[in-house]
N, C-alpha and C positions, 0 to 999 in steps of 0.2 A: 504493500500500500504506500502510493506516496507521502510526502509528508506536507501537509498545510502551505500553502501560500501565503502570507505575509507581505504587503507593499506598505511603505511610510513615504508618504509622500511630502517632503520638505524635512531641512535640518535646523528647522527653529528650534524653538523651547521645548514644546510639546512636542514634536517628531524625535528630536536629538536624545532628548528624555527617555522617550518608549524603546528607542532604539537602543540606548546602554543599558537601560536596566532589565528587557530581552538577553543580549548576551551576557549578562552577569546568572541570568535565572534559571533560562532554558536548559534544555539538554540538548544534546546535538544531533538527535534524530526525531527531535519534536518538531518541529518546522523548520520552511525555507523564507528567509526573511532578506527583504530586499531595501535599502533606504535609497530614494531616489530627492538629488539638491541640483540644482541648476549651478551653485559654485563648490568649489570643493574646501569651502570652509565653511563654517557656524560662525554667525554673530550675532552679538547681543546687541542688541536694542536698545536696550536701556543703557547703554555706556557711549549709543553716536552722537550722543549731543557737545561732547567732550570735541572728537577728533574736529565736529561740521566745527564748533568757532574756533578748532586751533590750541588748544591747550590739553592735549595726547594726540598721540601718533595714532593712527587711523587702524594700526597692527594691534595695537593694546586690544581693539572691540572683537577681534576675532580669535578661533582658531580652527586649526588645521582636521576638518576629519580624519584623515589618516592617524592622527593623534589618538583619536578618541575611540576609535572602532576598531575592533577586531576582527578584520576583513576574513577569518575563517569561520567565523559566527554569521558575520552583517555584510551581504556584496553591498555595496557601496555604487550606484550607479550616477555620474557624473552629467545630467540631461535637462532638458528643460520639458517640464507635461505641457504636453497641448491641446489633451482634450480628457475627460472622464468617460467610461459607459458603466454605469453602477449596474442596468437590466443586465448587462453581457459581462460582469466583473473583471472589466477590461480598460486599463490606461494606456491612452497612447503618447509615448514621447516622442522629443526630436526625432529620433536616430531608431524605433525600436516597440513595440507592443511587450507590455506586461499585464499576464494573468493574475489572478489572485483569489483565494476564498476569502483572505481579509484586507481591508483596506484601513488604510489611518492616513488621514486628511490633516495636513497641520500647513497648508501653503502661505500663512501670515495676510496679512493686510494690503489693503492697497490705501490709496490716499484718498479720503473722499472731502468735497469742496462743494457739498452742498449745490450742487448747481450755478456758484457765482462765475461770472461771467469774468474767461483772462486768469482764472486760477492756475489752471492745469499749464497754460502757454507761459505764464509771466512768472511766477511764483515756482520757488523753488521749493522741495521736501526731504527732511530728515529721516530718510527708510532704508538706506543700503548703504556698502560702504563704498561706491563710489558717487552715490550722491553727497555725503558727507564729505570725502575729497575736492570734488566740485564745488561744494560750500565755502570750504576755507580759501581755497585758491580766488573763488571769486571777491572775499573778503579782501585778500590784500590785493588784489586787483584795483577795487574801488580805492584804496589806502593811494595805492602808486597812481592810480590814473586823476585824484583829486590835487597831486602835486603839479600835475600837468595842464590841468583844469579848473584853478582854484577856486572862480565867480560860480562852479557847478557845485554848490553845498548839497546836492542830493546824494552826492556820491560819496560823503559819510553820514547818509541820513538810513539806517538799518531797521525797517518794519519786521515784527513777525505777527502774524497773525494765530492768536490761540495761547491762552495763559495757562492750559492745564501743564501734567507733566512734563511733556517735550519742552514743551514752548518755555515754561517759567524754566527749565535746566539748560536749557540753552542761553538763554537770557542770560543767566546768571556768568555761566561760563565766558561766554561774548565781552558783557561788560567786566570777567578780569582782564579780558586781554587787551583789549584796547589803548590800555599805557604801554603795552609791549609794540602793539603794532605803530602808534602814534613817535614812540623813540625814532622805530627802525623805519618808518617813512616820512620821519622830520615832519610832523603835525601835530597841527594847537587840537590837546584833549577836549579840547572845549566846544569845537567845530563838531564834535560826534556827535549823535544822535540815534537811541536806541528804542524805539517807542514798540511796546507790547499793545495790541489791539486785542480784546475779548468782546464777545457779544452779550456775555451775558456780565450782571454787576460786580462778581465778585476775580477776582486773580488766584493762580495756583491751584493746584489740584483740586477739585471737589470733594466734600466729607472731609477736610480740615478744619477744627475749632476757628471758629472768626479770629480766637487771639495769635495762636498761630498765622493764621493768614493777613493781619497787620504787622506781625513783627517780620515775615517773608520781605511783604511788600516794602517795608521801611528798611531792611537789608538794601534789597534791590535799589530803592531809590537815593539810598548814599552811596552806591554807586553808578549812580546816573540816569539809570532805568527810569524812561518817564510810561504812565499806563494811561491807553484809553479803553476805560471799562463802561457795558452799555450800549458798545459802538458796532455795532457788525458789518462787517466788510462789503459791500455791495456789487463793489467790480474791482478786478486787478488789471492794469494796465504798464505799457512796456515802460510807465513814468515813475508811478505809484499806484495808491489804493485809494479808491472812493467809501468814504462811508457814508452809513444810513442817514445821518444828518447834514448830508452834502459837504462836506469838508470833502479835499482832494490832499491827500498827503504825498508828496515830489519823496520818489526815494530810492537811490540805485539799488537797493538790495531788499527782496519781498520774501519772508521764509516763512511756509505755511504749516503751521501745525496745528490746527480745527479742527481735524477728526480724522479718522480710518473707518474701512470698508471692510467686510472681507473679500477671499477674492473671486474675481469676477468665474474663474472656471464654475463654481459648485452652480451656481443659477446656469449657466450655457449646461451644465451635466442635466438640471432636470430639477435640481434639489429646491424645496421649498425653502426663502432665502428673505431674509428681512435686512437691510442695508449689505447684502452680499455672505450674511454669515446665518449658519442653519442652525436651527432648536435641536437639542439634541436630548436625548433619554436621563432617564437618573445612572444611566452606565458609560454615558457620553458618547451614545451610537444614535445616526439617523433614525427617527422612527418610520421613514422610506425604506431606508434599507438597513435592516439591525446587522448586516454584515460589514458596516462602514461606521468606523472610530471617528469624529473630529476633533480637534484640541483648537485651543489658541484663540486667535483671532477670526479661525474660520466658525466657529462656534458659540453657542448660544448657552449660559447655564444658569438656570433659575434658580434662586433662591429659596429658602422655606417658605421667604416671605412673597412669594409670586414676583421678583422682580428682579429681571437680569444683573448677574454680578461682572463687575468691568473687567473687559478685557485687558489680562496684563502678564506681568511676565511669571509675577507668581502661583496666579491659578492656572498658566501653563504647564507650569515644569509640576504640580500637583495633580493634572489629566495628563500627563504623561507616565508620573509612577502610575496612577490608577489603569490605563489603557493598557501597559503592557502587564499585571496581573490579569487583569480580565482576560487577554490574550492568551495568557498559558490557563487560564482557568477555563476556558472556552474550549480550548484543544484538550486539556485532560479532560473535559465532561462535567466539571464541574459549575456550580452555580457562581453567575457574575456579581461582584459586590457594586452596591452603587457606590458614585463619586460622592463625596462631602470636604466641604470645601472648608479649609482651614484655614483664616484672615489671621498673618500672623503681624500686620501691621504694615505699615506703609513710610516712607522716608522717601522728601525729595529735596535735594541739592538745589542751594542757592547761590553755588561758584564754591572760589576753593577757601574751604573750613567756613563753611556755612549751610547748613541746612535745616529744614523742620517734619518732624513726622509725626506718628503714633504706632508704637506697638501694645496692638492692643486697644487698649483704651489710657496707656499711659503716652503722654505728652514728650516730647523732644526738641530743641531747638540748638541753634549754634554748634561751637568743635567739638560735643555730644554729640551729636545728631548726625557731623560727616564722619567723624570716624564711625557709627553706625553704618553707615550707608556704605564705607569701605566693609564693614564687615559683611555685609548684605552680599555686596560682590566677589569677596572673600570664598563666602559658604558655598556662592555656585560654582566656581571655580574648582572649590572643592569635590562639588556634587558630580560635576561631569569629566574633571581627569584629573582628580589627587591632586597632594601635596606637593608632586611636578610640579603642575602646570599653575599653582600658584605661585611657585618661587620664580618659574619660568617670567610671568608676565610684573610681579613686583620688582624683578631685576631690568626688564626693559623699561618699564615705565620712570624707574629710577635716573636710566640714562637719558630718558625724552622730557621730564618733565620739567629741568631747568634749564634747558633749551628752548621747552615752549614758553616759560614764565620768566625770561627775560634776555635782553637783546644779545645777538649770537656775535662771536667774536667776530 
């Protein structure tokens, strides 16, 4: 008899997950299990917002699957999907068709812009790590091309649009570098301009205590950060952004962090799909198709309390241990546990040695709060390749980060 099929599709959180703790669990004649990524690394997410404004090496966000996977366990297929048949449990990639009797969906996000008009053309976004490269290079671009240009003030005028995670950790990040970038391309600090746009009243993550989210903001705007809250973006344009209230803001650099999607394949596959991302079981399988896993941001997970819980990077790598038990429990016969989701707190960075969170229901702020947040990143580090691959990335980061945080010989 053969053995079980197995496809994961993408090496995010929740695929990269299902797939190491597969080969730590299985045995080796329990199934055939295949991880399919379009790069032949993993990155985190939650650490681009560093490299986009320039203050880590773009290296620090990833690593290498070969690192991580035990190619006698996991093939490793290096491809891009380009289509799903969930009816015919058939993927089809660039280069190749794969079979499967099970499938686990974890393809991440895409950017969603609400519909406003000049987003997608004008406005750049924080989702891979060559858009991130792109980001920073266009940053000292504007830096050099305003020395050249200097009656053009838009060209250190820096919009992002979106106060939550992304946007407020970028913010933060942006605004330390800018005395580094201002040395090294002879500019008055003064001349910068970094204005965060949110639609709705408040800045920084949602579900932070108000006090926390004043003492954020007042971080932020002793470093320059000015906010327009209440304002939502109405059109993006190759100038700037128009807002709701008719203001036009002149500004060479638009970075949109407003929202995600998931991705477009699972609606083209058939699947029933509310901003791009499907409801899924108390096991976190289609109730389409129970033989298809989702994690991540392709995915939808209710709450006790009937209301979706946000997509991020923790409740990912949390339906990735769960998905790859179910997987072996599936194949021995045995009964599938449902997911429960365990919020073990949240921390977001407001540049360097400053941030605020909650673990838990207890409160965090300032060089509490980042060295939190380094241990946060710390644990995953941990989680997916040992005490390696922590010394591994603590020893490069070491060599890149007084380079990034101040002018280079």
């Amino acid at each position: 008899m053969s053995k079980p099929k197995v496809v994961i599709l993408g090496a995010g959180y929740g695929g990269l997950v299902t797939a190491i703790r597969l080969q730590k669990q299985m045995k080796a004649s329990e199934m055939d299990v295949t991880l399919v990524n379009k790069h032949d690394y993993h990155y985190m997410t939650t650490h681009l917002h560093m490299p986009a404004a320039g203050t880590d090496h773009h290296d620090n966000a990833r690593v290498a699957i070969a690192d991580l996977i035990d190619e006698r366990k996991i093939h490793f297929v290096k491809s891009t999907v380009s289509q799903i048949f969930p009816e015919e449990k058939k993927v089809v990639l660039g280069d190749r068709d794969l079979s499967y009797d099970y499938l686990v969906i974890g393809l991440g996000s895409e950017t969603e812009t609400f519909g406003i008009p000049g987003m997608n053309e004008y406005a750049m976004s924080i989702k891979s790590i060559n858009s991130v490269r792109f980001i920073r290079q266009h940053i000292e671009y504007m830096f050099a091309k305003s020395k050249m240009e200097p009656k053009r003030t838009e060209y250190l005028t820096f919009v992002v649009g979106g106060a939550g995670f992304t946007g407020t950790e970028f913010v933060g990040e942006l605004a330390d570098r800018i005395p580094v970038l201002s040395r090294t391309y002879d500019v008055d600090p003064s001349a910068v301009k970094i204005i965060n746009i949110e639609a709705s009243p408040s800045a920084l993550p949602p579900g932070l205590p108000e006090d926390l989210v004043e003492y954020g903001m007042e971080v932020m705007r002793r470093k320059g950060v000015q906010y327009k809250l209440s304002a939502p973006i109405k059109e993006c344009t190759p100038d700037g952004v128009m807002l709701g209230n008719g203001e036009f803001i002149r500004a060479g650099t638009v970075v949109w962090s407003g929202g995600i999607r998931g991705n477009s394949l699972l609606q083209q596959a058939g699947f029933d799909v509310q901003r791009g991302r499907v409801k899924v079981d108390e096991c976190l399988r289609s109730y389409q198709y129970p033989d298809v896993f989702i994690t991540g941001d392709c995915s939808i997970v209710m709450s006790p309390q009937g209301t979706p819980y946000p997509a991020n990077a923790q409740i990912a790598v949390q339906q990735g241990y769960n998905v790859a038990r179910n997987l072996l429990y599936a194949v021995r016969g045995r009964e599938l546990k449902p997911f429960a989701y365990d919020f073990k707190g949240t921390v977001a960075s407001l540049g360097r040695g400053e941030a605020v969170g909650l673990l838990k229901v207890k409160k965090v702020k300032g060089k509490f709060a980042a060295l939190l947040k380094k241990v946060i990143d710390a644990r995953y580090l941990y989680l997916i390749g040992g005490i390696p691959l922590i010394w591994k990335k603590m020893i490069f980061k070491q060599k890149t980060t007084a380079r990034n945080y101040h002018v280079p010989n």
